[in-house]
VEXDREN-2710 file (C-alpha; in Angstrom, 1 decimal):
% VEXDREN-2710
k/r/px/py/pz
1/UNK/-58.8/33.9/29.3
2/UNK/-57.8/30.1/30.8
3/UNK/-55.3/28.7/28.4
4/UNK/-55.2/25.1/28.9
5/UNK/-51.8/23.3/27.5
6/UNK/-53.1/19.6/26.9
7/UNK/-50.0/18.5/25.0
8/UNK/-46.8/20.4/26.9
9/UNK/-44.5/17.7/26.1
10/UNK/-44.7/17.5/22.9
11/UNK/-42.7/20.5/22.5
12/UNK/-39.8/19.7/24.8
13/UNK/-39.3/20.8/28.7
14/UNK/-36.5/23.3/27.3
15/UNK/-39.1/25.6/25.7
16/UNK/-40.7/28.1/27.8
17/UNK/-44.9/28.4/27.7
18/UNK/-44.6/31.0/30.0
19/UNK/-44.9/33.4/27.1
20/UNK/-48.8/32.9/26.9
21/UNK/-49.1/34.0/30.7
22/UNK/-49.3/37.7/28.9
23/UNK/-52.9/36.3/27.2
24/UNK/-54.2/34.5/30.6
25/UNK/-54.2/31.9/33.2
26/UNK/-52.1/28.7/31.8
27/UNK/-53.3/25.3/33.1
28/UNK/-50.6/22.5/31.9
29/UNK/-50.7/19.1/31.7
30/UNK/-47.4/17.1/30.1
31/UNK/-49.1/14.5/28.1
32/UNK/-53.3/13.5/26.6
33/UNK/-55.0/11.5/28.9
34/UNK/-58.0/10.3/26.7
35/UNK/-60.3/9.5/30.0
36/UNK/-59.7/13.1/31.6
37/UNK/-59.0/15.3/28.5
38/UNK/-63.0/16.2/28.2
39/UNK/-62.8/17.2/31.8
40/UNK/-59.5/19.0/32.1
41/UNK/-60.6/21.7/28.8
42/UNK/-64.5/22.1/30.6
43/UNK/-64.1/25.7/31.2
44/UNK/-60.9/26.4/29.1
45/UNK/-61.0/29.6/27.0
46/UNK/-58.4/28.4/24.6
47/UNK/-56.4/25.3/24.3
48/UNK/-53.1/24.5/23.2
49/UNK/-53.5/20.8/21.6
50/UNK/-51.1/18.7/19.1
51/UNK/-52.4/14.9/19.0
52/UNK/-55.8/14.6/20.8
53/UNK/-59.1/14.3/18.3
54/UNK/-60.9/17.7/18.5
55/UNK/-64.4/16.3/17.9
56/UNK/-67.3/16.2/20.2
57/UNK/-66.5/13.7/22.5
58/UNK/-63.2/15.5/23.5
59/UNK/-65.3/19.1/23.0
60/UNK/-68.6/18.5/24.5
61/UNK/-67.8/20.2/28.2
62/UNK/-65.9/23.0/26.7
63/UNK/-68.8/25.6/26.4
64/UNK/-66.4/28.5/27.2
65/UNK/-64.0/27.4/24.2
66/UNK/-63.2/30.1/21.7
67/UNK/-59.9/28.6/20.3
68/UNK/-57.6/25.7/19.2
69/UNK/-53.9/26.2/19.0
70/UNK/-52.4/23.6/17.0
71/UNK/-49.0/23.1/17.5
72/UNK/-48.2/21.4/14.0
73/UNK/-49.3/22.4/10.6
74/UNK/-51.9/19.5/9.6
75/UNK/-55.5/19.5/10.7
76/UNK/-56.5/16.2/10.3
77/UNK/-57.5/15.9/14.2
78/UNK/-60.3/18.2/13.9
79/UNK/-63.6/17.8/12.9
80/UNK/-64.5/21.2/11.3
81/UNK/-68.6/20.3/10.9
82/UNK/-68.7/20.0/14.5
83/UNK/-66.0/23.6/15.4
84/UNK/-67.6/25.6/13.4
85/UNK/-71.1/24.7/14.2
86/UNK/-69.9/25.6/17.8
87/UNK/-68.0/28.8/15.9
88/UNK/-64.7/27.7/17.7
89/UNK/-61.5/29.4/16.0
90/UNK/-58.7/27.1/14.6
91/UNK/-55.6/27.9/14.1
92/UNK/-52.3/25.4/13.0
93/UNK/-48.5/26.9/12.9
94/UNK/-46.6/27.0/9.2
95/UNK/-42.9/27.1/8.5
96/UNK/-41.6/26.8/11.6
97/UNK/-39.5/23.4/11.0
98/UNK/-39.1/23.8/7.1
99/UNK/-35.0/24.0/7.5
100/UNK/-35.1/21.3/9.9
101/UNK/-36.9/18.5/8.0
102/UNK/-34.6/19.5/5.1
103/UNK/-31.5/19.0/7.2
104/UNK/-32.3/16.2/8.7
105/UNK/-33.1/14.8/5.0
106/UNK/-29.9/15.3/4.6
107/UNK/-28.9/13.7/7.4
108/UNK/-30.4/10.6/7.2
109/UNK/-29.1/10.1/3.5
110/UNK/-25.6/10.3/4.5
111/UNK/-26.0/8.4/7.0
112/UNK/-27.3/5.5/4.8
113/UNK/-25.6/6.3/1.6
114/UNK/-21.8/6.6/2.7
115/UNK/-22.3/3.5/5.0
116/UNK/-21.4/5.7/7.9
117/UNK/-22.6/2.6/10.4
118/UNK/-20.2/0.1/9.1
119/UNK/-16.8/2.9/9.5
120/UNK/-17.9/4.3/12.7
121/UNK/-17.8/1.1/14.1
122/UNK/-14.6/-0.2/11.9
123/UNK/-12.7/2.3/13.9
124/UNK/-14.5/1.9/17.4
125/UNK/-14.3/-1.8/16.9
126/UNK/-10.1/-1.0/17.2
127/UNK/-10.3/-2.7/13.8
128/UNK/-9.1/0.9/12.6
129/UNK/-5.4/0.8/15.1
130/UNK/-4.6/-3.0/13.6
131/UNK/-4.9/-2.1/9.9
132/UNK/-1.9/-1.9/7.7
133/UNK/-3.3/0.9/5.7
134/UNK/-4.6/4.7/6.0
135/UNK/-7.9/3.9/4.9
136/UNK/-10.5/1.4/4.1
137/UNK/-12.6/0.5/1.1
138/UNK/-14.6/-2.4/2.3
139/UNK/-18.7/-0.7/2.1
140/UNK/-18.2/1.3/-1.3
141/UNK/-20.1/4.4/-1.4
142/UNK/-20.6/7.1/-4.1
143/UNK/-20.8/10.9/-4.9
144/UNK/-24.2/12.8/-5.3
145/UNK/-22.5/14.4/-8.4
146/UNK/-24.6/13.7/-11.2
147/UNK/-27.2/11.3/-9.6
148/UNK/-30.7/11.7/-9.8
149/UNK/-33.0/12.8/-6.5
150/UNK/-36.8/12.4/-7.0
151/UNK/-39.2/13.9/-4.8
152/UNK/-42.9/13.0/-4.3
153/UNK/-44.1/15.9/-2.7
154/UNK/-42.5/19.7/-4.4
155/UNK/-44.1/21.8/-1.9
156/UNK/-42.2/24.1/0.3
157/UNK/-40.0/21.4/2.2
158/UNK/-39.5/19.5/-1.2
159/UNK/-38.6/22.5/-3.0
160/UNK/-35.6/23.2/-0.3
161/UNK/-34.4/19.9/-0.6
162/UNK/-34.7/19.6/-4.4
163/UNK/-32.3/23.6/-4.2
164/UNK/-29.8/21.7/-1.7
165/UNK/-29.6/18.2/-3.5
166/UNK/-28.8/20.4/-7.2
167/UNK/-26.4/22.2/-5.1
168/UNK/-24.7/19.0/-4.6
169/UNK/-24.8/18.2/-8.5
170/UNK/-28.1/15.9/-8.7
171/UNK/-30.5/16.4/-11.5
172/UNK/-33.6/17.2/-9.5
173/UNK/-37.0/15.3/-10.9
174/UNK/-40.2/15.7/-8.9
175/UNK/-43.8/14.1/-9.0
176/UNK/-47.1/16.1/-7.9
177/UNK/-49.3/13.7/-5.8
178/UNK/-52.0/16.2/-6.2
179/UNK/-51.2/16.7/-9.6
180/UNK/-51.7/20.3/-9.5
181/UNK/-47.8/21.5/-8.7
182/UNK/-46.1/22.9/-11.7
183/UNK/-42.4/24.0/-10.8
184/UNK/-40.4/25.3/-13.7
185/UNK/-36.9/25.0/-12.1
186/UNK/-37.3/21.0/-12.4
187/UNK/-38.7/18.6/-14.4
188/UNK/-42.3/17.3/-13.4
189/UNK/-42.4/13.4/-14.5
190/UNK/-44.5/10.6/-13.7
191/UNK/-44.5/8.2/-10.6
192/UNK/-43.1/5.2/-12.4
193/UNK/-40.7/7.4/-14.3
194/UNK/-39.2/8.8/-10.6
195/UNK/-39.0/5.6/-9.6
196/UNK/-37.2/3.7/-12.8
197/UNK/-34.6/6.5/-12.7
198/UNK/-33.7/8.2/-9.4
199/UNK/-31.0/7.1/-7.3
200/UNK/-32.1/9.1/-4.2
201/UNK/-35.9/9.0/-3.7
202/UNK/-37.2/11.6/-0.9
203/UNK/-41.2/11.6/0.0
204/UNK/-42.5/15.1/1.6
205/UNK/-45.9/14.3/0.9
206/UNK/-49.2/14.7/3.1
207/UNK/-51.3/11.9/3.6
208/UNK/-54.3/11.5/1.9
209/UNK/-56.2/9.0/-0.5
210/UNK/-53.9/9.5/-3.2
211/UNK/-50.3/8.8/-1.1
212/UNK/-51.9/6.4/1.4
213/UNK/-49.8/3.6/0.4
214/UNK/-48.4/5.0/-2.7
215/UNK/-45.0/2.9/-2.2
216/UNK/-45.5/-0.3/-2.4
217/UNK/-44.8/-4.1/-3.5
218/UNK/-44.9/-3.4/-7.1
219/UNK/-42.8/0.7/-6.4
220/UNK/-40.1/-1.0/-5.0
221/UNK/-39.6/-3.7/-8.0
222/UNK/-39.3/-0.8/-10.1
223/UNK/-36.3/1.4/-8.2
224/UNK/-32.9/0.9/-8.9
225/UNK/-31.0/-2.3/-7.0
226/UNK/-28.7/1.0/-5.3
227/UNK/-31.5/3.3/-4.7
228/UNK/-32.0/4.7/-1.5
229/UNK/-35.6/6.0/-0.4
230/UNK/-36.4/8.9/2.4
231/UNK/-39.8/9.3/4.1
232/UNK/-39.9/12.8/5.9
233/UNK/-43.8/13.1/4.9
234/UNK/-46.0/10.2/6.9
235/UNK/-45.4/7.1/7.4
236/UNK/-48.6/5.4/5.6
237/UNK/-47.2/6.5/2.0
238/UNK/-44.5/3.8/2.5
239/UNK/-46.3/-0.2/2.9
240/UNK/-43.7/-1.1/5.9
241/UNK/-43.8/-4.6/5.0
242/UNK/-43.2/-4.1/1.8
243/UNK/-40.3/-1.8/2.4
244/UNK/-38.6/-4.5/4.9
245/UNK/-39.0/-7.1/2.2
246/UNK/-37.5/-5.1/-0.2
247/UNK/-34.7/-4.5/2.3
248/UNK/-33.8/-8.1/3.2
249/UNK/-33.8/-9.0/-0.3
250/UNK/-31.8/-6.1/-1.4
251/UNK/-34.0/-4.9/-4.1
252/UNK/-32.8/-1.4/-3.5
253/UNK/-30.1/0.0/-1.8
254/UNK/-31.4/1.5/1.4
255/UNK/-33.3/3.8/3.4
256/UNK/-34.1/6.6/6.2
257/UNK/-37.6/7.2/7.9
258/UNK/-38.6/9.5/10.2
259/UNK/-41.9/9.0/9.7
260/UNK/-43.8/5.6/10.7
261/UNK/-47.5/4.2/10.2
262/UNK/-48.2/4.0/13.9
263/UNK/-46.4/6.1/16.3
264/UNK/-44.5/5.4/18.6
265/UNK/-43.8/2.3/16.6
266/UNK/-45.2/-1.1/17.5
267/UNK/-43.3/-3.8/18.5
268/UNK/-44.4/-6.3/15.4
269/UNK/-43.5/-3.0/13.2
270/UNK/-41.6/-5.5/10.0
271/UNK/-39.2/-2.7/9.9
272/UNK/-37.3/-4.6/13.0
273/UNK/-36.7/-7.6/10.6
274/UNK/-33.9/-5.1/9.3
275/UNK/-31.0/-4.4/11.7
276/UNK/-28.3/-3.7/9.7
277/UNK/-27.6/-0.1/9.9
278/UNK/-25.8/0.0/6.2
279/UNK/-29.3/-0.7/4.9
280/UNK/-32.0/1.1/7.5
281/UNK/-32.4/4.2/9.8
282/UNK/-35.1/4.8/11.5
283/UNK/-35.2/8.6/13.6
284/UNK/-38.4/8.6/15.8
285/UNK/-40.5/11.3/14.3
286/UNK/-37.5/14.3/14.9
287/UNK/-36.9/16.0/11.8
288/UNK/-39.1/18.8/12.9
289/UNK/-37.7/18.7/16.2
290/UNK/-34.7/21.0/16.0
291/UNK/-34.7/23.3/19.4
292/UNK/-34.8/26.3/17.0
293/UNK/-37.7/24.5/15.5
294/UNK/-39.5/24.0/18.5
295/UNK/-39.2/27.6/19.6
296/UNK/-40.5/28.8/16.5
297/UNK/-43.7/26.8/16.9
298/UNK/-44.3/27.8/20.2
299/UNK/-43.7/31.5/19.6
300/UNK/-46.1/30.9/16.4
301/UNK/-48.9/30.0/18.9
302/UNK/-48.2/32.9/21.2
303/UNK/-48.6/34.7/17.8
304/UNK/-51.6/33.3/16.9
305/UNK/-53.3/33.6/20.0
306/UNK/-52.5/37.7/20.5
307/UNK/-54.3/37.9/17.0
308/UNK/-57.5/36.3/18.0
309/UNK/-57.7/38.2/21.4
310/UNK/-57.0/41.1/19.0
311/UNK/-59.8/40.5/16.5
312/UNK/-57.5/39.6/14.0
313/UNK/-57.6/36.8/11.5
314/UNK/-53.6/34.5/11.3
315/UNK/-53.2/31.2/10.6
316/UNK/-57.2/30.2/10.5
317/UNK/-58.2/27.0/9.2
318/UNK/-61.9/26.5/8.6
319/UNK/-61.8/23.1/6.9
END
């Protein structure tokens, strides 16, 4: 077998491929090249592949190709008409980075919500060794005790954060996108209700026709003034320009993104109207990206591709 690696950098140079050496011959190349990426996977067996369109203009030299490793859990590069005319085996990795989005949820709440900007650089500043007092009330901040945290999007990582943010003391409300999720543990309301009543509002939604700019102009008018609104799902649920004008008028309170609508972000991206830290964080697509995380998906790969030269079925997607 000739495993070629067409994405290696996209899971970090601290986790080791060499792990796949046990199924063949690795060919590795850091990064896509869209003018050589037909040619490098001509006589590839299987390929390892996280960004690059799988469709026939990518796939038409590749007559010895058997498999595509996905190193992520959506599918949306592939075009399945075309694969499985050719009878080429997909596979995608699940659950590897679960705890990591959810932490790093967390972590961009806190960061927003307890103003954690402002007093870092209160007391770098040396503002902190000329006050006259212990402490400092000047950005007020407030407990998760008792506060409402919606979530678009219950599914696996939604249902974690929606267990850690009761822990905490929030009543947990959700809405189904699809409208499919029932979840007994928490109350199921509509969009507009989520919005008119939750203080926290966390997104952990897949993209589709039905999020695709689900947040918008007339969303944000509806939030609370202090609300503060996470996207861990994709960036084109949230309108961008929407979301800075909310910001700069202070319509609601604040909020953290890992996730943008074109990645790496553009340089006329509205969200750069918004530099005050107090109000915005933006994490470049790194909530998955623990080294734990990273590991895992690598290791889920390896796994996938021992079943296939096995004969076995794990982790196929056919459409």
């Amino acid at each position: 077998m000739k495993i070629v690696i067409m994405e290696a950098n996209t899971l970090g140079d601290d986790v080791d491929l060499s792990i796949y050496e046990s199924i063949g011959e690795i060919v590795s190349y850091p990064e896509s090249n869209p003018l050589e990426n037909a040619k490098r996977i001509e006589d590839a067996d299987i390929i390892v592949v996280n960004k690059i369109p799988m469709n026939e203009e990518t796939l038409k030299y590749a007559k010895n190709l058997k498999l595509i490793c996905i190193t992520a859990t959506g599918t949306n590069i592939v075009d399945f008409p075309y694969v499985n005319e050719r009878g080429i085996t997909v596979t995608n990795v699940k659950g590897y980075s679960t705890m990591s989005v959810v932490q790093h949820t967390f972590a961009l709440l806190f960061y927003v919500y307890e103003k954690l900007s402002y007093y870092d650089q209160f007391v770098k500043s040396g503002a902190y060794a000329k006050s006259d007092v212990f402490t400092n009330f000047d950005m007020k901040f407030h407990e998760l005790m008792g506060k409402t945290w919606g979530i678009i999007g219950l599914g696996e990582i939604g249902r974690k954060v929606a267990d850690v943010a009761k822990l905490f003391g929030c009543r947990v409300i959700y809405y189904s996108t699809s409208g499919k999720n029932s979840n007994a543990d928490y109350d199921r309301v509509e969009l507009d209700e989520l919005l008119q009543t939750s203080d926290i509002i966390s997104i952990h939604a897949p993209l589709n026709d039905k999020t695709k700019n689900l947040i918008d102009e007339a969303e944000f008018k509806k939030m609370k003034k202090d609300a503060v609104l996470l996207n861990l799902g994709r960036g084109p649920i949230v309108n961008e320009a929407a979301l800075a004008n909310a910001l700069l008028k202070d319509e609601i309170g604040g909020a953290g993104l890992d996730v943008l609508t074109v990645e790496p972000m553009t340089e006329n991206n509205p969200l750069l109207q918004v530099q005050d830290s107090n109000k915005l964080i933006i994490t470049p697509h790194i909530a998955w990206a623990t080294v734990e995380a990273r590991k895992r998906c690598a290791q889920e790969v390896f796994e996938n591709m021992k079943a296939f030269v096995n004969g076995e079925e794990r982790n196929v997607v056919r459409e």
